[in-house]
N, C-alpha and C positions, 0 to 999 in steps of 0.2 A: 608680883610684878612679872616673873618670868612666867608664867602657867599664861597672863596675860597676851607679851607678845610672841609665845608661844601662838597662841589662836592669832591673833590678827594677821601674823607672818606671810601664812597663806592667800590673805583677804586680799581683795582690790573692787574696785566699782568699775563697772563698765561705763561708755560712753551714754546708753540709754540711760542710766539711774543719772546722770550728771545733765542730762538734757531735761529730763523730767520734774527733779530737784530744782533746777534753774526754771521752767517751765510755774513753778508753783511758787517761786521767791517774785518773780513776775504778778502771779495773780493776786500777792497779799500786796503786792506796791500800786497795784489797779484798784485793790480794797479802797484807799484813801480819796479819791473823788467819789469812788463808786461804792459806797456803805454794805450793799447787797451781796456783793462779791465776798465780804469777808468771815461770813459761815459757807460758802461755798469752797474756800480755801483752806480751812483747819477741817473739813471735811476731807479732804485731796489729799491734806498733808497726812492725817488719822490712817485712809486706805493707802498711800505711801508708804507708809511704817510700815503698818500690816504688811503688804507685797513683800518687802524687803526681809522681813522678818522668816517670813515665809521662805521664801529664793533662802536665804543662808540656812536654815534648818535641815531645807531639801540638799542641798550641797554638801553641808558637812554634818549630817546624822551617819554617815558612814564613813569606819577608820580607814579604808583601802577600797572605795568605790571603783574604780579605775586598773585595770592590771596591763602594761606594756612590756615589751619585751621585742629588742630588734633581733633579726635574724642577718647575719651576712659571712661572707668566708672567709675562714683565718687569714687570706692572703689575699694584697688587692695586687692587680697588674696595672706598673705603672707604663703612663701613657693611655690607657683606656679606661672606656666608663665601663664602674664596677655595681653591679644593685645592691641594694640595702633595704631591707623591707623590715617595717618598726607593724606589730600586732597590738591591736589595743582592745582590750574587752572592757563591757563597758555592764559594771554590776548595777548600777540604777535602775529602779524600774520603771524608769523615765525616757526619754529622749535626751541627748546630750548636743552641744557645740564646741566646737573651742578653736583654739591655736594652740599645735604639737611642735615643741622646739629639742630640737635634736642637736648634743652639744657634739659636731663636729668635731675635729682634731684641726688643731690653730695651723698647722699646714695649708688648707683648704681657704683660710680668709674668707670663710661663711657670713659673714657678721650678720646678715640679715636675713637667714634660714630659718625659712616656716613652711611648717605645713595643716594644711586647714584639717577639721575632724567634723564629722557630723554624723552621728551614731544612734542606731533607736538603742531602748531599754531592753540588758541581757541580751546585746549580741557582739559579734566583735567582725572584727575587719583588718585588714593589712592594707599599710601605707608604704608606697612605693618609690623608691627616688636613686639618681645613679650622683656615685663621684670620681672622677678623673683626678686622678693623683698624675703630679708633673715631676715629683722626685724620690727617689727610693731612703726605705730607712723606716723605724718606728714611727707608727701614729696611736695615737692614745684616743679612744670615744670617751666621755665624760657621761653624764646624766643626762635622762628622758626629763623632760618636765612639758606640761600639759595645763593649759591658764582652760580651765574647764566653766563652762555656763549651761544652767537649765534654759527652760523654753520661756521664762521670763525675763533673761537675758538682764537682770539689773546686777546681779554680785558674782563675781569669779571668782575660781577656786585656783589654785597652783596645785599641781602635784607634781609631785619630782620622783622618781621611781629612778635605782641605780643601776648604771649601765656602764659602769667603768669596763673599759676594754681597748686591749692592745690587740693591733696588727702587725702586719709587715708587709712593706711595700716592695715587692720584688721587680725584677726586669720582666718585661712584658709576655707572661705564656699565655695571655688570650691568645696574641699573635699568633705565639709558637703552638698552639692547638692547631688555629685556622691551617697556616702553612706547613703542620705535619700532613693532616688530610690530602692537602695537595701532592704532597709527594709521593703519597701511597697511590693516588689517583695516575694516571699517564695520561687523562685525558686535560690541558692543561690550556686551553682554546678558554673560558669561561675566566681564567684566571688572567686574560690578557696574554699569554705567553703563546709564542709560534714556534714548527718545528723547523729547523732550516738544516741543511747538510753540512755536517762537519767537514772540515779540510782535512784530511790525515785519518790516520783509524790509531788504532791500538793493537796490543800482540795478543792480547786475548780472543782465542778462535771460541763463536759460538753454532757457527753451523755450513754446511755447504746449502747454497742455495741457487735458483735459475738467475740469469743475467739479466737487469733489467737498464735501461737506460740511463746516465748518471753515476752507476756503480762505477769503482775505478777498476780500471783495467792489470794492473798490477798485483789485482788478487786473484783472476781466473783462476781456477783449479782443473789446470791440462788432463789430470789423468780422469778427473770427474767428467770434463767434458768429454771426453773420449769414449768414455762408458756410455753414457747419456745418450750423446750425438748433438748434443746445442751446448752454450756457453753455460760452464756455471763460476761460481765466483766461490772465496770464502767470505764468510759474512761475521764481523769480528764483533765483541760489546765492548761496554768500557770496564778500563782496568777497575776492580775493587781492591777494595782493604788500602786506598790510598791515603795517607797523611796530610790530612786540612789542617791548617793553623787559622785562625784567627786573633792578628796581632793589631794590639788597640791602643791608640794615643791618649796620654794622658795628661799631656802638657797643657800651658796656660792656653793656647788657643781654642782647647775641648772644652772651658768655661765660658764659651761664648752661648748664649740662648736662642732658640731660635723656636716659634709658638709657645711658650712656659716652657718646654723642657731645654737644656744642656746638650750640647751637641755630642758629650758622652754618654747621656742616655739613649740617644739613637743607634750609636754606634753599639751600646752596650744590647738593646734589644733586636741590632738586626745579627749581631754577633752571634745569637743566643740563638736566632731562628737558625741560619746558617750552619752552624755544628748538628741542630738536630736534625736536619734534613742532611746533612752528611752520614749521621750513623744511618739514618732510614735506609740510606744508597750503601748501606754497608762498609761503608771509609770510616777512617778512624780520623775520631776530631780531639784537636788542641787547643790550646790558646795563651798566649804571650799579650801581659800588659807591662806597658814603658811609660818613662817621663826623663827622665833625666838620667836613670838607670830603670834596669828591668826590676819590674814590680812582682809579676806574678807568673809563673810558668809551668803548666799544665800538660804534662805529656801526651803525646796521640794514641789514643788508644780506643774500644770499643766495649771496654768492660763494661756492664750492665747500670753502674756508680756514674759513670764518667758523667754523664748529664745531671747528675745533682752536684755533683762537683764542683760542674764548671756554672752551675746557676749562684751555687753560695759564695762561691768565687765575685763573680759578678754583682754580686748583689752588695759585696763590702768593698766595691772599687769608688776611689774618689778623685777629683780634680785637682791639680797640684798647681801652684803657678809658678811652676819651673820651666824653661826651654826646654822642650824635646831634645835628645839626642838620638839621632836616625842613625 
């Protein structure tokens, strides 16, 4: 009894064999006015057997026809679509069909996740598909399974091949890739951003240079222009090694949603972009999280750790529904 629905477990009929079966229960109820019809039909139903016979021999004469295996990165960023690519070789030496269902992580509320397959004999192919995680925190993949049909398309096969696998859903470093690039760039026109002249300078001198129109007059360098014989100025940058904090609310109002994600997810991932593009500029980055008391506090520094730090930091921060205390 078990060896029994051991085999059948896998089995299902497709819609053709159910069309066709019903197609032929038709023609034996036609038999009854029409006499002639009813060796025409136990002939139909004979090569029906047959076919079907055939379709599940071809299906399951092999214990492992099918080999899957997804590919994707230990880490997804959440907030962005992350790829997932499932490999399916296909050992038949047939042509294949099917519907491949990829058992998501119940986060995601997939419920209706398919993806179609259509594969010649002995070759393999990658299937491609992205997913947009909206909250941080473990996700678990479960099982590949594959409702597999030949090219006769009456009897399907299941196969289930194990795919258990855990991720971790982090604050978003797609982003923080995109907007490191940027900052190592100065060219910053393409990103939307304009240069405009600052009000004030800074004490840090980086060079003498000629006067130009705009410059403030409060830097001329008299004895430079004296040499020269036309105006020059000092020309100052900005101070480094300054101390960024980034301090993040944690109170009940950061549980409010806004597109699927938490309004401390935004803060949490543009936080995360913001200190890296602070070390980039050589300042030392921190960060302070609150809710009702201070939660977590992260000194300014530049040590080479400090950005894994404050990612794992971030990455176990949660919403409290407490008042803030500012």
């Amino acid at each position: 009894m078990k060896l029994y629905e051991r085999m059948l477990r896998p089995l299902f009929f497709s819609k053709r064999f159910y069309w066709t079966f019903a197609s032929i229960i038709v023609l034996f109820l036609l038999s009854f006015p029409i006499p002639f019809l009813f060796s025409i039909s136990k002939l139909a139903l004979l090569v029906f057997v047959v076919i079907v016979l055939i379709d599940y021999i071809s299906l399951f004469a092999r214990k492992q026809p099918v080999i899957m295996r997804r590919e994707m990165s230990e880490r997804f960023s959440n907030g962005d679509q992350n790829p997932v690519q499932i490999h399916i070789r296909n050992k038949y030496p047939f042509r294949i069909s099917g519907t491949l269902i990829d058992e998501v992580p119940e986060q995601f509320q997939a419920r209706s996740f398919r993806l179609q397959v259509d594969l010649e004999g002995g070759n393999e192919k990658a299937l491609h598909y992205n997913l947009r995680p909206v909250e941080r925190g473990r996700y678990i993949f479960e099982d590949i399974r594959l409702f597999v049909r030949t090219p006769l398309q009456l009897v399907v096969r299941r196969i289930t091949q194990d795919g258990t696998q855990e991720i971790k859903v982090l604050p978003s470093y797609l982003a923080l890739r995109q907007y490191e690039l940027l900052a190592y760039s100065s060219n910053l026109v393409d990103a939307g951003s304009k240069k405009i002249r600052k009000i004030g300078h800074s004490l840090e001198f980086e060079q003498i240079k000629e006067y130009v129109t705009g410059d403030d007059l409060r830097s001329i360098n008299w004895k430079a222009t004296a040499r020269k014989g036309q105006l020059m100025v000092n020309n100052f940058t900005d101070e480094r090694s300054q101390q960024i904090y980034c301090i993040i609310d944690k109170g009940r109002v950061m549980k409010m949603p806004f597109e699927e994600m938490s309004l401390l997810d935004y803060a949490i991932n543009a936080s995360l972009i913001l200190l890296r593009v602070a070390l980039i500029r050589q300042d030392r980055a921190g960060l302070i999280t609150f809710d009702e008391n201070i939660s977590n506090f992260i000194p300014a520094d530049r040590k080479a750790s400090q950005m894994t730090t404050i990612l794992e930091t971030l990455y176990n921060q949660e919403t409290k529904f407490m008042e803030s205390n500012y």
